[in-house]
VOPAGU-2260 file (C-alpha; in pm, 1 decimal, decimal comma):
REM VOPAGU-2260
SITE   aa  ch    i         X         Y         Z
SITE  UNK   A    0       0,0       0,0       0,0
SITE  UNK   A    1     120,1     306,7     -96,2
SITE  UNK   A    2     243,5     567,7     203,5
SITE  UNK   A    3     -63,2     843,1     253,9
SITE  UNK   A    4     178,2    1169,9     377,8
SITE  UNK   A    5    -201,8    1331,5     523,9
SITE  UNK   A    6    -315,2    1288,9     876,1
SITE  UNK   A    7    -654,1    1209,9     910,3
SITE  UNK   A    8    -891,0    1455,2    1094,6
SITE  UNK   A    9   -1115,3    1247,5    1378,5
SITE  UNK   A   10   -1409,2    1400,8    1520,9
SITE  UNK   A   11   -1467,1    1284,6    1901,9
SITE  UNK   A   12   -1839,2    1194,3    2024,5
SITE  UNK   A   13   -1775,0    1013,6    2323,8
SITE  UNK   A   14   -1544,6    1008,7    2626,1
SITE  UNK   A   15   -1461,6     728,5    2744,7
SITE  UNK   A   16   -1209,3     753,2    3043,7
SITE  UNK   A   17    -831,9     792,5    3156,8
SITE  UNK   A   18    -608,2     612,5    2912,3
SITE  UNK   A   19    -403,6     563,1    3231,7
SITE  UNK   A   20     -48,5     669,2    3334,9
SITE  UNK   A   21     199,4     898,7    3182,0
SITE  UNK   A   22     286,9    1250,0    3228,4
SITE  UNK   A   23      49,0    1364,3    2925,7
SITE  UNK   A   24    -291,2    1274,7    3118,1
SITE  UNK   A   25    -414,0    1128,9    2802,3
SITE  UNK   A   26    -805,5    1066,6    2767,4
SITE  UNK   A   27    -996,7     778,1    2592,5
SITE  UNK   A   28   -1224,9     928,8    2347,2
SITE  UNK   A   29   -1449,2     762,2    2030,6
SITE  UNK   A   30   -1596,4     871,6    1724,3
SITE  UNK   A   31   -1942,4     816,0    1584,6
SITE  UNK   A   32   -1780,1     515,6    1390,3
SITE  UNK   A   33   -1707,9     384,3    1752,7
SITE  UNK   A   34   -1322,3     410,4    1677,0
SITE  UNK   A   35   -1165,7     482,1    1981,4
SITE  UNK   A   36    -832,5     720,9    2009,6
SITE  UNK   A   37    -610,0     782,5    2317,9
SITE  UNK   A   38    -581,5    1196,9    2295,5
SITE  UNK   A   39    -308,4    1411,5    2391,7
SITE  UNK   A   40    -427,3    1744,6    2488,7
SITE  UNK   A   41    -299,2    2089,5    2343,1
SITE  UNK   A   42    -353,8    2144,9    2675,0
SITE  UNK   A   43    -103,2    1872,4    2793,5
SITE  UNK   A   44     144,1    1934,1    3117,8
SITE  UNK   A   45     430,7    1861,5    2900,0
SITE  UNK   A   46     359,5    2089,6    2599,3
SITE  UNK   A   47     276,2    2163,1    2293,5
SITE  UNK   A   48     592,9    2028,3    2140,4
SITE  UNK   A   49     467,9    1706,7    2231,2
SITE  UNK   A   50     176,6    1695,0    2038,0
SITE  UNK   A   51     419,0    1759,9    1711,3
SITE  UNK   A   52     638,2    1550,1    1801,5
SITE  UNK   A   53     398,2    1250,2    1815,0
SITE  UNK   A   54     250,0    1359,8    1492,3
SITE  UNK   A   55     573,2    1388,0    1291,4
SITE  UNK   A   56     708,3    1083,8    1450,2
SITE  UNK   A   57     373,6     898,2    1403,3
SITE  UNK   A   58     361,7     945,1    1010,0
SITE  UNK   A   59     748,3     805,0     963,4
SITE  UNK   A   60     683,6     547,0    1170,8
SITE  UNK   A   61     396,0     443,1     897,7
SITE  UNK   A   62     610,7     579,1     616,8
SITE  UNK   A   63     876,6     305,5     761,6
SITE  UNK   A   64     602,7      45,3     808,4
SITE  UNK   A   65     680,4      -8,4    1169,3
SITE  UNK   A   66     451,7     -88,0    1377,8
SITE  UNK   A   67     254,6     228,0    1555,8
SITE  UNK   A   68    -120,4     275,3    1634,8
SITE  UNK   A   69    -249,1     491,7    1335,3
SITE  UNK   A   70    -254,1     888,3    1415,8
SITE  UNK   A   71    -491,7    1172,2    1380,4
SITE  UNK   A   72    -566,4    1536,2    1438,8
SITE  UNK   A   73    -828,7    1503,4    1724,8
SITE  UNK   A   74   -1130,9    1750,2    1754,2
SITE  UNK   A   75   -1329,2    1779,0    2032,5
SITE  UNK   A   76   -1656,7    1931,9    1989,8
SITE  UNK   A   77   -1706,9    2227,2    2296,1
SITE  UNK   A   78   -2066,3    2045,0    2377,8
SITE  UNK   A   79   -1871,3    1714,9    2483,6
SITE  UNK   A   80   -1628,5    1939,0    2704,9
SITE  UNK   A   81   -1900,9    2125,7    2854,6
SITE  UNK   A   82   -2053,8    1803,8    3021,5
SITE  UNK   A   83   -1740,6    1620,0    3068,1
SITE  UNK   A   84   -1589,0    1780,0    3402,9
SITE  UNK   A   85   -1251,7    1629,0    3349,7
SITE  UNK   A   86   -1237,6    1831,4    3039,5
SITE  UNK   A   87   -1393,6    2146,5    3142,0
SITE  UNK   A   88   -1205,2    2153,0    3436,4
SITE  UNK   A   89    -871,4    2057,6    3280,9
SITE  UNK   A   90    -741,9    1802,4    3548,7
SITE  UNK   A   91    -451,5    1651,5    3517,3
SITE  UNK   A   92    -332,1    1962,1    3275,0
SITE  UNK   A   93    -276,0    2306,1    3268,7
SITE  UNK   A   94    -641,8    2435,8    3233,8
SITE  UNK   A   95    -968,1    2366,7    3060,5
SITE  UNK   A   96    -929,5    2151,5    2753,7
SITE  UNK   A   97   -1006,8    2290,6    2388,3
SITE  UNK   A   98   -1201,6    2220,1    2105,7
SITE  UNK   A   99    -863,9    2116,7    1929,7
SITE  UNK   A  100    -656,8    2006,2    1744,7
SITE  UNK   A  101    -504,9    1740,2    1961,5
SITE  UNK   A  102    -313,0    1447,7    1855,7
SITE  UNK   A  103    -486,5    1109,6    1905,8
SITE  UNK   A  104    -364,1     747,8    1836,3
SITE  UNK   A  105    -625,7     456,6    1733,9
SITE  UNK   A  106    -592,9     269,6    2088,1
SITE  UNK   A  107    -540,1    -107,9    2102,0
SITE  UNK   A  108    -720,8    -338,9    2262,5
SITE  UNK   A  109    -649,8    -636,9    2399,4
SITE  UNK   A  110    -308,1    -534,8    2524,9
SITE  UNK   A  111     -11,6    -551,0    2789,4
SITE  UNK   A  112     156,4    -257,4    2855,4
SITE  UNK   A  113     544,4    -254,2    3018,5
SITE  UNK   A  114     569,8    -631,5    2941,2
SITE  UNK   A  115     904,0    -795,1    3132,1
SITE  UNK   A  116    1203,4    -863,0    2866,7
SITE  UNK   A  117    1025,4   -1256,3    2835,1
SITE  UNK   A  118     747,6   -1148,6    2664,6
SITE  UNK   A  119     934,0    -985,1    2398,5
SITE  UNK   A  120    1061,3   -1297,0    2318,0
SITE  UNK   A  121     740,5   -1478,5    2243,0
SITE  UNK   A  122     652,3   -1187,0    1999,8
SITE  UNK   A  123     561,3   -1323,3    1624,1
SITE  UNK   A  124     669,7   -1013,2    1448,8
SITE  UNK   A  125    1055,0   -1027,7    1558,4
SITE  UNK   A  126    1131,1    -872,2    1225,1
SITE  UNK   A  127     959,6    -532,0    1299,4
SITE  UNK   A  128    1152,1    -500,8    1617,1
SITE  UNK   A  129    1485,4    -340,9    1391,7
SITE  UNK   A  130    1262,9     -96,6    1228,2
SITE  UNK   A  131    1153,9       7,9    1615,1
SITE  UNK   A  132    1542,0      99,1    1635,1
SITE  UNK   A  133    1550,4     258,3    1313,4
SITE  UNK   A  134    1239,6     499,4    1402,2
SITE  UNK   A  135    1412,7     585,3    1709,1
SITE  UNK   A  136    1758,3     698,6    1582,5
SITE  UNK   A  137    1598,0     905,7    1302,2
SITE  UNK   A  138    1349,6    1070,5    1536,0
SITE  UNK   A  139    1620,2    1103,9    1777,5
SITE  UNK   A  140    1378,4     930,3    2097,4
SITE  UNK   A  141    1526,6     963,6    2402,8
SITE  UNK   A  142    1274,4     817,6    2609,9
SITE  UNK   A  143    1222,2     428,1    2460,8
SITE  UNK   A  144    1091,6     235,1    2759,0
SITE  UNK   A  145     931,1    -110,5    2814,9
SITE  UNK   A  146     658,2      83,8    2914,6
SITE  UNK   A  147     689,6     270,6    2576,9
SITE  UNK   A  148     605,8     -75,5    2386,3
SITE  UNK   A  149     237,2    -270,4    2389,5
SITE  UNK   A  150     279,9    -587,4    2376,1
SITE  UNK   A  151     -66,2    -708,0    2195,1
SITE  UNK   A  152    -272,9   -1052,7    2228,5
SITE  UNK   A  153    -457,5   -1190,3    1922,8
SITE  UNK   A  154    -790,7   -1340,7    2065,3
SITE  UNK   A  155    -723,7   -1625,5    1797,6
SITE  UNK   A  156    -407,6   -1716,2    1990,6
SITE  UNK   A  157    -261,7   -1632,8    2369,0
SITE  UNK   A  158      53,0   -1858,3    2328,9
SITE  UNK   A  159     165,8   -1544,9    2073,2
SITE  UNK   A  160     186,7   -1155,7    2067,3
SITE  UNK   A  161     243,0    -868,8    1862,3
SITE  UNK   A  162     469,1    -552,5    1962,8
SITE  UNK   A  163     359,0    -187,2    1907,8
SITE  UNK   A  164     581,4      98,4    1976,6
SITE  UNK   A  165     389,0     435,6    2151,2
SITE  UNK   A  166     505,1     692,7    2289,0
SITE  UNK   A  167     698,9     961,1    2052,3
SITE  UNK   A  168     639,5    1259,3    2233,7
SITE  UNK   A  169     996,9    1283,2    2363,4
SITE  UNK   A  170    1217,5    1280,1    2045,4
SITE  UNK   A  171    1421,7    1525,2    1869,2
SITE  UNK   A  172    1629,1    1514,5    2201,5
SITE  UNK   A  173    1399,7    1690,6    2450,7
SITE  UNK   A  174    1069,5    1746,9    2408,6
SITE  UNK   A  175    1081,8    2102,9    2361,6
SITE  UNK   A  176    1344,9    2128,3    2078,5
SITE  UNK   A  177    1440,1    2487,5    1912,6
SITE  UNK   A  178    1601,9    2532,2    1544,7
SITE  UNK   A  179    1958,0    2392,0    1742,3
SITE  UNK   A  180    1813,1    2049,2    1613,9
SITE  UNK   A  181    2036,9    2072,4    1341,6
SITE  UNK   A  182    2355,1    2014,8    1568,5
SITE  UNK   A  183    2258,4    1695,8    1703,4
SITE  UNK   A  184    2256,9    1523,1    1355,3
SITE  UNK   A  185    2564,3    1322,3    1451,5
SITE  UNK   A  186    2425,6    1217,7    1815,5
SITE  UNK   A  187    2377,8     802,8    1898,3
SITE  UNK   A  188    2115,7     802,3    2096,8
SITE  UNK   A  189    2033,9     393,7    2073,9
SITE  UNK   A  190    1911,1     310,6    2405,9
SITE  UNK   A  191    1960,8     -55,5    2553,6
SITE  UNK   A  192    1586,1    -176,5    2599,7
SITE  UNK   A  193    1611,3    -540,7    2777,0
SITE  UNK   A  194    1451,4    -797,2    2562,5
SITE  UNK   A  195    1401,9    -564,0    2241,3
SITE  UNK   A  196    1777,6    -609,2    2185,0
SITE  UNK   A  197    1762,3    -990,8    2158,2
SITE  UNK   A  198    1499,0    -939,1    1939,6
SITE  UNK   A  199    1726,6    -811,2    1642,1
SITE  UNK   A  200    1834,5   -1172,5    1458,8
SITE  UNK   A  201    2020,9   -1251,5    1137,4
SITE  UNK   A  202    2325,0   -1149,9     905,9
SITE  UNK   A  203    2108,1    -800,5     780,9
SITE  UNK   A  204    1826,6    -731,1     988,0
SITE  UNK   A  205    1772,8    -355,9     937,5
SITE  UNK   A  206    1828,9    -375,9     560,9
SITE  UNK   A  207    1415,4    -338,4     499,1
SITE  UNK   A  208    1398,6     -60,4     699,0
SITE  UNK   A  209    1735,6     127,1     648,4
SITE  UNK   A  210    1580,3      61,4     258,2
SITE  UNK   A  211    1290,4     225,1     302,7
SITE  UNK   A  212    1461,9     493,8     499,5
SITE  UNK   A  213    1628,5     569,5     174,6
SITE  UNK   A  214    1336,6     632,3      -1,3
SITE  UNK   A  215    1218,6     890,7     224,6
SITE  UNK   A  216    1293,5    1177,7      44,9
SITE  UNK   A  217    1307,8    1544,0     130,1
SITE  UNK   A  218     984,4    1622,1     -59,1
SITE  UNK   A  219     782,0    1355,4     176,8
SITE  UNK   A  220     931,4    1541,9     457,2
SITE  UNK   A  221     853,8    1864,4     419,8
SITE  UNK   A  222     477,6    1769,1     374,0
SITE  UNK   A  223     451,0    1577,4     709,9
SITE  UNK   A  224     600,1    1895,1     862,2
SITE  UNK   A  225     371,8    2149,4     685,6
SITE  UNK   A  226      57,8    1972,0     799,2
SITE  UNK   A  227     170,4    2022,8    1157,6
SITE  UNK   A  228    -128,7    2230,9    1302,1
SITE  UNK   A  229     -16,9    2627,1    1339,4
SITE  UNK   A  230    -214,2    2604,3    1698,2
SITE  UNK   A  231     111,8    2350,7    1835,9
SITE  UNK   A  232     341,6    2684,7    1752,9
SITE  UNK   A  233     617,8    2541,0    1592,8
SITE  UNK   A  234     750,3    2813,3    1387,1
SITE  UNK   A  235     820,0    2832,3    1023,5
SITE  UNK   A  236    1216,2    2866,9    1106,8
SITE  UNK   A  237    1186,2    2551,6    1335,4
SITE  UNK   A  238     977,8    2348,9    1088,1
SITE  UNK   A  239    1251,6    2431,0     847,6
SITE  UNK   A  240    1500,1    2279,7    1100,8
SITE  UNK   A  241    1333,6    1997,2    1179,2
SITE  UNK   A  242    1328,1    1904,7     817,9
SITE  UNK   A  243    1690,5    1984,7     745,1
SITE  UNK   A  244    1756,6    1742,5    1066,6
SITE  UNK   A  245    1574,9    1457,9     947,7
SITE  UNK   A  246    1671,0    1488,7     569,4
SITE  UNK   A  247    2031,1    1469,9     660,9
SITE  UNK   A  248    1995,0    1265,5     969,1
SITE  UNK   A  249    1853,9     953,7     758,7
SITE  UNK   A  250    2200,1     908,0     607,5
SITE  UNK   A  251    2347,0     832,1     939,5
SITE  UNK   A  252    2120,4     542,8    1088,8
SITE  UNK   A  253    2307,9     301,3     947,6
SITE  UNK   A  254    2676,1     407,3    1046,5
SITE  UNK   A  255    2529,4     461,2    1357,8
SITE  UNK   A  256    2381,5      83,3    1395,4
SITE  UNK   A  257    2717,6     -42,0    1231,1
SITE  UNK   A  258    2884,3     131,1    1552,6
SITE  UNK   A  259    2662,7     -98,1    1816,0
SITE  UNK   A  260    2657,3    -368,4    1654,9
SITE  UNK   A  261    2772,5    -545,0    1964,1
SITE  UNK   A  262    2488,1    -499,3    2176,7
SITE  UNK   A  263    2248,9    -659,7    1985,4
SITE  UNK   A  264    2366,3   -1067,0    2072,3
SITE  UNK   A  265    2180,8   -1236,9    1765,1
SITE  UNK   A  266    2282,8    -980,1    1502,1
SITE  UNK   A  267    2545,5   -1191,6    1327,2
């Protein structure tokens, strides 16, 4: 299927609840469709950088075909906030929430979130795990957890799962990054994640990815930038930044893997 560069726009009709921990206080919301979206708020303790972060990360995660809950622009219509008190009162961020845009994720069901290192190793799709690594070098993540990962279980089968990476909103180096992005092009930031590591295996295992990061070209990236909402206030100067950083920043991923080779035990 061919890569879509837009970001769909998803109207909320429902809330459902706290999506749980995590410094964002993200909500549970659904549509009229009954899709259901974990939402980070504009509004969010943390930022807006965050929200822009997760979206730009979000579409080259789907560009690389790794695996990542689909993303969308989130609107919230001011009748659901006015009889939702978490929302009009804004707890858990730094005031009353907005109509939008917020950044949502289609949420996953069925899952286990923070799974121990030896239920990586029962995952079926091992050979998405590199392109996990990939994503995270070129969007510079400095915050891959266990708890960053959902582990999901298939109905049809317990005895297997399926790993999803979440979590983007601190990449780029810090969440709040400036137009000084474009000095850290060189930085290794490949973080030791217990049980993700073993799950690297073969003679070549990031060639698919590190292939497809080739074809990412500079045209691609400029379009996932400009559809970054003006409301998130990243400026023109830093959107040019940002893509200067990532079109030059793809050509180092795989020096940079070459270099660390040793701490991934079944990369042979």
């Amino acid at each position: 299927m061919a890569f879509d560069a837009t970001c769909p726009i998803a109207a909320m009709t429902k809330y459902l609840g706290s999506a749980g921990g995590g410094g964002s206080a993200a909500q549970v919301f659904g549509d009229s469709d009954g899709v259901q979206y974990v939402v980070k708020f504009k509004e969010n303790s943390q930022g807006l950088r965050v929200l822009a972060n997760e979206f730009v990360v979000n579409k080259l995660a789907l560009f690389l075909e790794v695996p990542v809950p689909q993303g969308a622009i989130i609107q919230i219509p001011v009748e659901l906030i006015g009889v939702t008190p978490i929302l009009s009162t804004g707890r858990g961020t730094t005031g009353p929430i907005s109509s939008g845009p917020h950044f949502g994720v289609r949420r996953l069901i069925n899952f286990w979130r923070n799974p121990p290192p030896d239920a990586l190793s029962k995952i079926k799709n091992k050979d998405d795990v590199p392109g996990i690594f990939v994503l995270d070098l070129l969007g510079l993540n400095t915050d891959r957890k266990p708890e960053h990962l959902i582990i999901l279980k298939p109905d049809y089968n317990h005895t297997v799962y399926v790993v999803s990476a979440i979590d983007h909103g601190h990449c780029f180096g810090v969440p709040n990054w400036d137009i000084t992005i474009e000095k850290k092009i060189d930085v290794d930031n490949l973080q030791i994640t217990p049980g993700l590591m073993e799950c690297v295996i073969g003679a070549n295992p990031f060639k698919p990815f590190l292939d497809r990061l080739a074809q990412l070209d500079k045209a691609t990236i400029d379009q996932i930038i400009s559809q970054i909402p003006a409301d998130w206030g990243v400026s023109p100067e830093e959107r040019t930044a940002l893509g200067s950083f990532l079109d030059i920043r793809k050509g180092k991923i795989g020096d940079i893997l070459i270099k660390n080779k040793n701490k991934f035990p079944h990369w042979i």
